[in-house]
C-alpha positions as CSV (number, residue, x, y, z in Angstrom):
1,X,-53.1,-8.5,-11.4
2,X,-53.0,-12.4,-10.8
3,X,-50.2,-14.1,-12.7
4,X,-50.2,-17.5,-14.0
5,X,-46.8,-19.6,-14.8
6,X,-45.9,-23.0,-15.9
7,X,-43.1,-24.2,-13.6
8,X,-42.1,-27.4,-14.6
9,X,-45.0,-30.0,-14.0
10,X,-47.1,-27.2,-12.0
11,X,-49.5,-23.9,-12.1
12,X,-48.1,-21.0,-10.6
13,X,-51.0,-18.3,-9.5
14,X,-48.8,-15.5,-8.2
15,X,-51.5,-12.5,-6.0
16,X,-50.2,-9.0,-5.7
17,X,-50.3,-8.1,-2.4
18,X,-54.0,-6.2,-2.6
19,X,-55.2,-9.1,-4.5
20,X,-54.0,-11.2,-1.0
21,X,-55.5,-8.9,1.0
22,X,-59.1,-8.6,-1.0
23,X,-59.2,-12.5,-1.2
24,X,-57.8,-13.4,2.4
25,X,-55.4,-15.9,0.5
26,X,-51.9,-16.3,-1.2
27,X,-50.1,-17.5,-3.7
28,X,-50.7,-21.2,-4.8
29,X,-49.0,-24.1,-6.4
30,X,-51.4,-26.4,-8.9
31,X,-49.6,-29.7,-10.1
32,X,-50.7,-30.2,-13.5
33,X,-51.9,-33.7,-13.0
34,X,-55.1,-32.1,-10.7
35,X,-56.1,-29.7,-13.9
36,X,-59.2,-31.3,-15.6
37,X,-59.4,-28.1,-18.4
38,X,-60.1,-24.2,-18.7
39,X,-62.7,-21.9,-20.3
40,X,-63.6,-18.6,-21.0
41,X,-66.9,-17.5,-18.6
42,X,-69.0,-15.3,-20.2
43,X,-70.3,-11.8,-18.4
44,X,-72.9,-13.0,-16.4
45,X,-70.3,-15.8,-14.7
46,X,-70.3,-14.0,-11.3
47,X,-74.1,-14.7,-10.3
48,X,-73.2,-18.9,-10.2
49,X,-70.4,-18.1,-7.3
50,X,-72.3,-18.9,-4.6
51,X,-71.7,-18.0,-0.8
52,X,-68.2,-15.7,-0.7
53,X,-66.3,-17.3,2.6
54,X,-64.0,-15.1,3.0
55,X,-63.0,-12.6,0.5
56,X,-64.0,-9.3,-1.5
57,X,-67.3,-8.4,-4.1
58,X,-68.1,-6.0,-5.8
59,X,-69.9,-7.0,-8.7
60,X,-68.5,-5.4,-11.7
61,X,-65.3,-4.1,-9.9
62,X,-63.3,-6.2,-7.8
63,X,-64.5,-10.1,-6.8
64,X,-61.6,-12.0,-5.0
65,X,-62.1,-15.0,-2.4
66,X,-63.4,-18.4,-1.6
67,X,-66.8,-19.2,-3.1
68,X,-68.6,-21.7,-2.2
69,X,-72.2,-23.5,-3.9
70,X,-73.1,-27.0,-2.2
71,X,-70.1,-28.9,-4.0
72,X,-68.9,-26.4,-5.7
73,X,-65.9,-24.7,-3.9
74,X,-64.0,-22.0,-6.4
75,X,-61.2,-19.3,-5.8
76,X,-61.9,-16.6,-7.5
77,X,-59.3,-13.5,-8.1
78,X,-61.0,-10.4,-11.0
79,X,-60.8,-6.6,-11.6
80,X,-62.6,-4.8,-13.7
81,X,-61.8,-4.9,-17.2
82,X,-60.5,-8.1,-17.4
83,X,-61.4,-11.0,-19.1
84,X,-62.5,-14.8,-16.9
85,X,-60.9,-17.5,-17.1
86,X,-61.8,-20.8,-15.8
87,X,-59.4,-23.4,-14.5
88,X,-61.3,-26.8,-13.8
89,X,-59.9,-28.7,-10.7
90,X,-59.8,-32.4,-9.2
91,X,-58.1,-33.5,-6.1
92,X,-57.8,-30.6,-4.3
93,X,-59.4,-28.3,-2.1
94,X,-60.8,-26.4,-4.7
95,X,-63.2,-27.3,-7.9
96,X,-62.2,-24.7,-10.3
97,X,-60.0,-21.3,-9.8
98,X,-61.7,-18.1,-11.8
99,X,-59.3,-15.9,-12.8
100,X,-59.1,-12.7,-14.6
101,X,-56.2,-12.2,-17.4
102,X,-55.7,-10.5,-20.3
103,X,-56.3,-13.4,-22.8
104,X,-58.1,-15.9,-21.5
105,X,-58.3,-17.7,-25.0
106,X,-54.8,-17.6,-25.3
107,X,-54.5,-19.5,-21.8
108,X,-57.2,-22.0,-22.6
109,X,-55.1,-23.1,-25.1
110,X,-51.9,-22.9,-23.2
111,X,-53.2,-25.0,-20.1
112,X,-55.2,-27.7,-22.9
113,X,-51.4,-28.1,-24.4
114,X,-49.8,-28.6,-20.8
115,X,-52.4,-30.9,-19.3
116,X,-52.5,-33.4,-22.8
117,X,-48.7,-33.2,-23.1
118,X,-48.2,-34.3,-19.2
């Protein structure tokens, strides 16, 4: 499962090593000032990916990758079972990273503190 950590002034999004092989990526490093917000998707948030270059879907199983929809460029990293959570993006390569945790409410409110308290 994806992990998220606050390190400092940045987002850590640590992969497990199937997660970096279904998405074709690794690990990443968000500094807080390029986090805009987060949100909870609701169950139907898969169909408004877009074009998946490159990566791994499965609707309803495993969705990892780069996903792409004219401007629109997320990284997306789910399983099964887990609930999608949205982290909005400016100034970097990607708009928004959809990730799947355990809580996503619970991070929602965790990334709002970080990014107002920055």
């Amino acid at each position: 499962m994806a992990k998220l950590a606050f390190q400092q002034t940045n987002l850590h999004l640590t992969l497990g090593s199937g997660e970096k092989l279904a998405a074709l990526h690794g690990d990443m490093v968000i500094p807080l000032a390029n986090i805009v917000g987060a949100e909870v998707l609701d169950s139907k948030w898969w169909m408004r990916l877009g074009l998946r270059v490159p990566g791994t879907g499965l609707p309803g199983v495993i969705i990892a990758g780069t996903y792409i929809w004219r401007k629109d460029r997320a990284f997306v990293c789910w399983h099964r079972g887990q609930q999608v959570l949205q982290i909005n993006l400016t100034g970097r390569n990607y708009t928004r990273l959809v990730i799947g945790v355990d809580d996503a409410e619970k991070w929602v409110d965790t990334i709002t503190m970080y990014i107002t308290s920055c």
